[in-house]
C-alpha positions in Angstrom: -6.8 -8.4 1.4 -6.9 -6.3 -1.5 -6.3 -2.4 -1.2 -6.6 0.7 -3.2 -2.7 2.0 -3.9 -3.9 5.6 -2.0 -4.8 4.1 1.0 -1.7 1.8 1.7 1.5 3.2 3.6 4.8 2.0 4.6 6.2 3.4 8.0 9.9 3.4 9.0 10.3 2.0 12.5 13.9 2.9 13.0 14.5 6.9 13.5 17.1 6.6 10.9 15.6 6.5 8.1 13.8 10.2 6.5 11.0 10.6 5.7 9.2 7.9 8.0 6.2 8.2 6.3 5.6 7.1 2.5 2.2 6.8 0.8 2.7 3.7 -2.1 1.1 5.0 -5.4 1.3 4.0 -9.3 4.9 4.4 -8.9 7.0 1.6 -7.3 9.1 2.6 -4.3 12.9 1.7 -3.8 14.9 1.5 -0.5 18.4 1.2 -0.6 22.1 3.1 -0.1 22.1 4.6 -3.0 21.3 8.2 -3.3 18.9 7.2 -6.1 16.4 5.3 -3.9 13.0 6.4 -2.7 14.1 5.7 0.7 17.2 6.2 1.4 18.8 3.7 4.7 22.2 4.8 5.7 23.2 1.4 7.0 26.1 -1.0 5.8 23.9 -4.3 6.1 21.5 -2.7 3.8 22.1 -3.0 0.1 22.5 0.1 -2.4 19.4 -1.5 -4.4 17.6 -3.6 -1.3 14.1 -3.9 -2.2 11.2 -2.6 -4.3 7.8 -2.2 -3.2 5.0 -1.0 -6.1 1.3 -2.2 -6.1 0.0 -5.0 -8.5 -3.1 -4.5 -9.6 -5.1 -4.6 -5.8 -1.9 -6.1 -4.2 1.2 -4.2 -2.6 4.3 -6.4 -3.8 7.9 -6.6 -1.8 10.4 -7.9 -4.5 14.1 -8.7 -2.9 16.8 -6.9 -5.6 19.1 -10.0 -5.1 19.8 -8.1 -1.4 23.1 -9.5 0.1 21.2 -9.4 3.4 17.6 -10.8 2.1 14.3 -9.3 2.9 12.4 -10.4 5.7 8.3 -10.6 6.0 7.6 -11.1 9.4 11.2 -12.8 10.5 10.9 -14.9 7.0 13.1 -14.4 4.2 11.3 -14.3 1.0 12.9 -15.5 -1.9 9.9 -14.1 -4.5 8.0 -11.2 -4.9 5.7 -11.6 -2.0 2.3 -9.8 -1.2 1.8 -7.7 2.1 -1.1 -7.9 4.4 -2.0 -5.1 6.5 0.6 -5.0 9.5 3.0 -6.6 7.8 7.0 -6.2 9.2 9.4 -6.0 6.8 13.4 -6.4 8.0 16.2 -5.3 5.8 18.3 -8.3 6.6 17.3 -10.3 9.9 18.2 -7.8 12.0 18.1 -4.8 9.7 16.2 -1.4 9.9 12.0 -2.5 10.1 9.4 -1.0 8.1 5.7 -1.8 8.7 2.8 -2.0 6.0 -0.4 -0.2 7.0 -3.7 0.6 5.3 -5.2 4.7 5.8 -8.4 3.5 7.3 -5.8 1.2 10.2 -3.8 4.5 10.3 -7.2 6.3 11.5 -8.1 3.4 13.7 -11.6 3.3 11.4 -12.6 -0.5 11.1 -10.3 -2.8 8.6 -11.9 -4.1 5.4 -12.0 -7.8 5.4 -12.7 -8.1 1.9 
C-alpha cells in the first residue's frame, strides 16, 4: 500500500514509552536510549540508536541501526530496510517494547485504501 506521510502513525503499545502517539512526516523518526531519539524507550534490551523509521517516497521504511537486539516486523527480524503495511507490529528485540503502524483513515475506522 502506498500512504501520504500525514496520514501514517506509529503507536506505542507498551505504557512505557511517552508520547504514545507520533505522526511520521518528512523527518525520519529515531527510537532508542539515548536522550537524542525521537522516542525515547527506557529499556536495557533496547539499543541507544535501535531503529529509524522515515517515509520513502509513498512508503514508510523500518531500518535496523545494527540493533544488538534486532528489529522485529510481525515476529520476523529484518535484516534490511523493510516497508510497513498498515497494522504492522514492530518488536524492539523479540520480546521488546511493540509499536504498531497505522494509517489516519484506520485510526478513524473510515474504510482502508487498497490502492
Amino acid at each position: 500500500m502506498h500512504y501520504t506521510r500525514a496520514s501514517c502513525w506509529l503507536i506505542a503499545v507498551d505504557t512505557d514509552t511517552h508520547p504514545c502517539v507520533f505522526a511520521l512526516g518528512d523527518t525520519p523518526l529515531t527510537i532508542g536510549r539515548a536522550p537524542e531519539s525521537t522516542v525515547i524507550v527506557p529499556v536495557a534490551t533496547v539499543s541507544r540508536r535501535h531503529l529509524r523509521i522515515k517515509c520513502d517516497g509513498e512508503r514508510v521504511v523500518v531500518h535496523d541501526a545494527q540493533s544488538a537486539n534486532g528489529t522485529f516486523i510481525n515476529g520476523r527480524r529484518i535484516t534490511a530496510p523493510h516497508p510497513l503495511d498498515d497494522e504492522d507490529l514492530i518488536s524492539l528485540g523479540a520480546d521488546g517494547p511493540l509499536f504498531q503502524f497505522l494509517a489516519r483513515h484506520w485510526l478513524c475506522g473510515g474504510r482502508r485504501d487498497e490502492g
